[in-house]
C-alpha positions in Angstrom: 96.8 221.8 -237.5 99.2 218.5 -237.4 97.0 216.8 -240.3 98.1 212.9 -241.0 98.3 211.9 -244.8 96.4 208.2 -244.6 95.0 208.2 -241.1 95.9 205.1 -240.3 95.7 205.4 -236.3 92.4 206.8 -236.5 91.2 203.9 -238.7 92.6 201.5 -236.6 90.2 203.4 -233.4 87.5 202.8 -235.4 88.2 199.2 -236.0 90.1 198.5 -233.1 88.1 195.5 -231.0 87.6 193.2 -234.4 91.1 193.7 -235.0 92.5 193.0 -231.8 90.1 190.2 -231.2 90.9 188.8 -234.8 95.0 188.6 -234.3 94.7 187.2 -231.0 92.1 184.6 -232.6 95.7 183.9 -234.7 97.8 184.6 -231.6 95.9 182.1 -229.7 95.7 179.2 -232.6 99.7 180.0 -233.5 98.7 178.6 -237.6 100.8 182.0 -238.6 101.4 180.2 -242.1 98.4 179.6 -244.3 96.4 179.5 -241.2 92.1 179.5 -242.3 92.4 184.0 -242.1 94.2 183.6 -245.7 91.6 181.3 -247.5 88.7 183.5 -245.7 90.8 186.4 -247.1 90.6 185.0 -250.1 87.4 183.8 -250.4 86.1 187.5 -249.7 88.4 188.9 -251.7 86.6 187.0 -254.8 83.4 188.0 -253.9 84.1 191.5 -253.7 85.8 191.5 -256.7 84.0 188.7 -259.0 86.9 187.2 -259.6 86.5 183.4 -260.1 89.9 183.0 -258.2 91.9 185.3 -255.5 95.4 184.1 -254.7 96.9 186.1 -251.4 100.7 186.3 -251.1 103.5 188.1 -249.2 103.5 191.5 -251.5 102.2 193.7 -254.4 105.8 193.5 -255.9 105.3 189.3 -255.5 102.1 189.3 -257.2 103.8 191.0 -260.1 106.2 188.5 -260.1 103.8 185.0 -259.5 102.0 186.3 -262.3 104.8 186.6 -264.4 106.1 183.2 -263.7 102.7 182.1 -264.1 102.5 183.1 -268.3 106.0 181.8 -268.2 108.3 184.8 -269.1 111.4 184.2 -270.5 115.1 186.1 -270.3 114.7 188.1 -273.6 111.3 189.0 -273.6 109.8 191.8 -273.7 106.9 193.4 -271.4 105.1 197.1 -272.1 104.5 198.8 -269.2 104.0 202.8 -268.0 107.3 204.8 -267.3 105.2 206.8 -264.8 104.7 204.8 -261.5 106.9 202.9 -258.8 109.1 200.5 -259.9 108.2 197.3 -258.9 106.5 196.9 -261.9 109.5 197.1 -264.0 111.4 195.8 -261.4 109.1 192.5 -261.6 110.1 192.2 -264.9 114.1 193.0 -264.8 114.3 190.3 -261.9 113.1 187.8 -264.5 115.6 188.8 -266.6 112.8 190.3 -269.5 112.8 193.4 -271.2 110.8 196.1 -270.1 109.2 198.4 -272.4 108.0 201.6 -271.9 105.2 203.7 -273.5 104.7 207.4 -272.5 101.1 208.7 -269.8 98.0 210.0 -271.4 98.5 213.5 -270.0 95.0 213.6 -267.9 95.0 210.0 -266.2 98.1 209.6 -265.8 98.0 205.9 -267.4 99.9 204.5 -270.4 98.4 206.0 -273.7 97.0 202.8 -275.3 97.4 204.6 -278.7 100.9 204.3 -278.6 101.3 200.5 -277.3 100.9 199.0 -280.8 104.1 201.2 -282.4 105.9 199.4 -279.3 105.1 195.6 -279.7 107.8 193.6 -281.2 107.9 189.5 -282.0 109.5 189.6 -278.8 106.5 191.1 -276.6 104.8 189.2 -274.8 102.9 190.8 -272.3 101.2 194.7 -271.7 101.1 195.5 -268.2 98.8 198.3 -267.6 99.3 200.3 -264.0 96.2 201.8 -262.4 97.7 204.6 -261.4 96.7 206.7 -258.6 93.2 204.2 -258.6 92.0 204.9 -261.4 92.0 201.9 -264.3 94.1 202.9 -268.3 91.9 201.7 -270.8 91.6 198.0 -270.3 88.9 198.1 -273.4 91.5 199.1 -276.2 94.7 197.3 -274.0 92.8 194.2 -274.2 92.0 194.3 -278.3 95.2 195.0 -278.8 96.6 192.0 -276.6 93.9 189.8 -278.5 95.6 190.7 -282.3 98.7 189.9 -281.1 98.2 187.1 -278.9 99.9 189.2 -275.8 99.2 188.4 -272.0 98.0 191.2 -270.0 98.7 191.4 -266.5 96.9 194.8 -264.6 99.0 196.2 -262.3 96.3 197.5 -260.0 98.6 198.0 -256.6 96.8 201.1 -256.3 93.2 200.8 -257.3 91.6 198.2 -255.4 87.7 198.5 -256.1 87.8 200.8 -258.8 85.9 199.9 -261.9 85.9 199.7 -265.3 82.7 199.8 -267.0 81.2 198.8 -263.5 83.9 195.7 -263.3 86.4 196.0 -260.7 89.5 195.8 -262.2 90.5 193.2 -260.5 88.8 191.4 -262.6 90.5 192.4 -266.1 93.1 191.2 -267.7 94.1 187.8 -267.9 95.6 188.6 -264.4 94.9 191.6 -262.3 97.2 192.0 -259.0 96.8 194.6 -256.0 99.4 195.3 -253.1 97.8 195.7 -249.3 100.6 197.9 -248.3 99.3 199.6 -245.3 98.7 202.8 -247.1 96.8 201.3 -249.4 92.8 202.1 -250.4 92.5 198.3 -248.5 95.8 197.9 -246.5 97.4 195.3 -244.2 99.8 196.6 -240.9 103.2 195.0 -242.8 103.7 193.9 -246.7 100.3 192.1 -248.4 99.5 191.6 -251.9 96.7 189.1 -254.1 96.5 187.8 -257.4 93.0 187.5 -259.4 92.3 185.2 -262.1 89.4 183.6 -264.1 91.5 181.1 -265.5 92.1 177.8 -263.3 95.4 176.9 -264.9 97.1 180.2 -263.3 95.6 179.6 -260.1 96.7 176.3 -259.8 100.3 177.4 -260.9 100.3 180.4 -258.7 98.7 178.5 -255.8 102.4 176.0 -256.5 104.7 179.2 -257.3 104.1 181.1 -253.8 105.3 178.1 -251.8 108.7 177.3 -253.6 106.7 175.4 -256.7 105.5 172.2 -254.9 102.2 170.5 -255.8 102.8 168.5 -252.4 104.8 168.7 -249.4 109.3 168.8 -250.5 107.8 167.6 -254.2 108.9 171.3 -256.5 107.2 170.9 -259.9 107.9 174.4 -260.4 110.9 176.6 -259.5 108.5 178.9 -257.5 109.0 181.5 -254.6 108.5 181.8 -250.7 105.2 184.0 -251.3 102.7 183.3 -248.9 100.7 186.0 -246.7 100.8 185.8 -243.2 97.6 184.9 -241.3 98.1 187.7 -239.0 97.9 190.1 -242.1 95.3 188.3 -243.6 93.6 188.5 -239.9 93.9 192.4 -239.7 92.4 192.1 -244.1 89.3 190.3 -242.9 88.3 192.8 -240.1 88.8 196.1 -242.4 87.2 194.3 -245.6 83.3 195.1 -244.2 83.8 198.2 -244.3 85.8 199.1 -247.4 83.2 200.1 -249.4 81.8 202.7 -247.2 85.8 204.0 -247.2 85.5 203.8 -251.2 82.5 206.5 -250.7 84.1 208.7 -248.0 87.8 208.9 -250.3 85.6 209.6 -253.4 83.7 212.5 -250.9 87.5 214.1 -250.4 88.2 213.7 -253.9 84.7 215.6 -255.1 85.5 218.2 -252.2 89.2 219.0 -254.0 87.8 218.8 -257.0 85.3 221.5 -256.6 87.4 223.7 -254.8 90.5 223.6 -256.5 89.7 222.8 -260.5 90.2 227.1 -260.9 93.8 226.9 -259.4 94.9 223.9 -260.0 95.3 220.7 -262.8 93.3 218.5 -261.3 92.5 214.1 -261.8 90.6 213.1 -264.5 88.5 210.2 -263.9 87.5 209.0 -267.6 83.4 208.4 -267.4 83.6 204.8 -268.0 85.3 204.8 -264.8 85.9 204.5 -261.1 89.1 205.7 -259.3 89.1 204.1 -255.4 91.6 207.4 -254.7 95.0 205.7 -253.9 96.3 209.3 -253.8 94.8 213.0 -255.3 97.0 214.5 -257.3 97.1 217.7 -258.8 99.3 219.7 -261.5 101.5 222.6 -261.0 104.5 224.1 -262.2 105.0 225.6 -258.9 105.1 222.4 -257.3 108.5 222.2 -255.0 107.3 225.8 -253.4 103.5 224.9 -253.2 105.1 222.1 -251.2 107.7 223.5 -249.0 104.8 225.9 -247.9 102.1 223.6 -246.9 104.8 221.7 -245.0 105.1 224.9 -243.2 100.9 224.7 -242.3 101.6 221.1 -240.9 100.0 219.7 -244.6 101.8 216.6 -245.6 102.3 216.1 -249.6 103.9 213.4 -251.5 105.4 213.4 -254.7 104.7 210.5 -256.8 107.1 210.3 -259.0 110.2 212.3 -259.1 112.1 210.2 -261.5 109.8 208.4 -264.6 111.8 205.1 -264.7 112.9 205.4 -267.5 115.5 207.8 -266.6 116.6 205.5 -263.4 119.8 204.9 -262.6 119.5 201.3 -262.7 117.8 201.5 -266.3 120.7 203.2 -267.9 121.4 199.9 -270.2 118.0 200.1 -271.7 119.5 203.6 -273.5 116.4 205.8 -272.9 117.0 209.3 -272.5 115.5 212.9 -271.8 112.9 213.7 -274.5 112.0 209.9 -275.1 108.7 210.2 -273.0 107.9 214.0 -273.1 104.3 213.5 -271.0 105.6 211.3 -268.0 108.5 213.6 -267.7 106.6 216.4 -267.1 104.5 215.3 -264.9 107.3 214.3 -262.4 107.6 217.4 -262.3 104.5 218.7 -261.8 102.6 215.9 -259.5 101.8 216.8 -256.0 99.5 214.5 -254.4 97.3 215.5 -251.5 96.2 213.6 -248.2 93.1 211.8 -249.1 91.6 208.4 -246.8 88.5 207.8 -245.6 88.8 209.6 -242.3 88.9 212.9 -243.2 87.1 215.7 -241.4 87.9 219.2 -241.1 91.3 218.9 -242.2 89.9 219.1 -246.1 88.6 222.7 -245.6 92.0 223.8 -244.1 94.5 222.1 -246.7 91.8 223.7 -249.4 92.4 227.0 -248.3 95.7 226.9 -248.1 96.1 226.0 -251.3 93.9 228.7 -252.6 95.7 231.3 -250.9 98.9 229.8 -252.6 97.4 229.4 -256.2 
């Protein structure tokens, strides 16, 4: 069995005519910049959400960035943030010249341990940014009193956890910004780079809504010194004909996930979803210390695995000046080197009982 990791041809057959029809709509108007697809993006991106305000733009890494520029970081300060997840989000910060920060993984979820951010905040913090990781949301409740004792920004970093919720809020509306990346194998993704920015304040959408066309607040008038950060219309065309059906794909990638989870909790570490929870299933991941062989061998079956992350970022190359070293973050450490996520999308069939099995037999 040749089994694909995110299915995205076969989603695509299913949603073929409305997509086709909706870029050549676009194809036929040529308005491929801020054409009426991104504000009709947008507009059902905040209703799905309950967001007051949805900002599109051209990636997940941008919408890191936008909302940083938005709070106005500075060269020198400093930003908290998870070790354990892809580096845009500390990359977001090291372009603007701030600090990152990093505090280890609760060992179950995953996410930063909010019990250890406070021991990490310094007169020069002055933002937490929380990752999602996997889909599943840290725990925004404590993040968010600790952000409100010491006056700190928090910005969610939910690039994989569109429509997940915390305490039934999706946490794209948490935070005082909450981002999400449509890369195409994203829970909701685009056919090219795609990212949005939510908001309940009006200042930051109006600054953001400058920022991701070069700061102007008219046409070659800058007020802001901003970035070329627009979505296209074509990807916010392909958006608009998937979005009606996304939450029916939240229910069939939370079926795979309970079908893992049952099958494999007596072999394997499996994800924790905390009960106040939703995770929309960016990726399954398990736990095993015999993860490189687990994985050559499924490769061998025609099962496709992915390890996210090898490297905790801390230990990056390009991080070497920040002076962190082995032992500094014990929990996302080991899990690099225990993480092996699993295919999971919405368009699984009988390619769960066969990569179940397989693991079984190699447990």
């Amino acid at each position: 069995m040749d089994i694909d990791f995110a299915n995205l041809q076969r989603q695509y057959q299913e949603y073929k005519d409305d997509i086709n029809f909706r870029i050549q709509k676009v194809l036929n108007n040529s308005n491929y910049i801020l054409g009426s697809e991104v504000y009709d993006l947008e507009k059902a991106l905040g209703d799905f959400t309950g967001a007051k305000y949805a900002l599109s733009c051209s990636s997940g890494t941008d919408s890191l960035l936008l909302s940083m520029l938005s709070i106005d970081l500075k060269p020198g300060d400093e930003v908290i943030t998870s070790p354990f997840t892809f580096i845009s989000t500390a990359e977001a910060i090291s372009r603007l010249n701030a600090k990152p920060v990093f505090v280890d993984i609760e060992k179950d979820t995953f996410n930063i341990d909010s019990n250890k951010i406070e021991s990490a905040i310094t007169s020069k913090t002055k933002a937490i940014i929380p990752v999602s990781l996997f889909g599943q949301p840290a725990d925004l409740n404590v993040i968010e009193l600790i952000a409100n004792k010491y006056n700190l920004k928090v910005i969610v970093d939910g690039a994989q956890s569109f429509g997940s919720t915390l305490n039934k809020i999706t946490d794209s509306n948490l935070g005082d910004l909450s981002i999400t990346s449509f890369f195409p194998a994203k829970p909701l993704g685009c056919y090219g780079d795609g990212g949005a920015i939510f908001t309940n304040n009006v200042d930051y959408f109006e600054k953001i809504k400058m920022l991701r066309v070069h700061g102007q607040n008219q046409k070659y008038r800058h007020k802001y010194i901003g970035i070329g950060g627009r979505l296209d219309t074509i990807q916010a065309s392909i958006l608009l004909a998937k979005i009606p059906f996304f939450d029916q794909e939240l229910v069939e990638r939370s079926y795979v996930a309970e079908i893992y989870s049952k099958s494999l909790y007596k072999y394997f570490s499996i994800p924790v979803i905390s009960s106040d929870r939703t995770s929309s299933w960016a990726q399954y991941t398990i736990r095993t210390e015999n993860r490189d062989h687990i994985k050559q061998k499924l490769k061998e079956k025609g099962i496709p695995t992915a390890i996210y992350y090898p490297t905790p970022l801390h230990l990056q190359e390009c991080y070497k000046d920040l002076r962190y070293k082995i032992g500094d973050f014990p929990e996302a450490e080991l899990a690099s080197k225990e993480v092996l996520s699993l295919p999971i999308n919405a368009f699984m069939r009988n390619e769960i009982e066969y990569i179940v099995s397989n693991l079984i037999d190699l447990a």
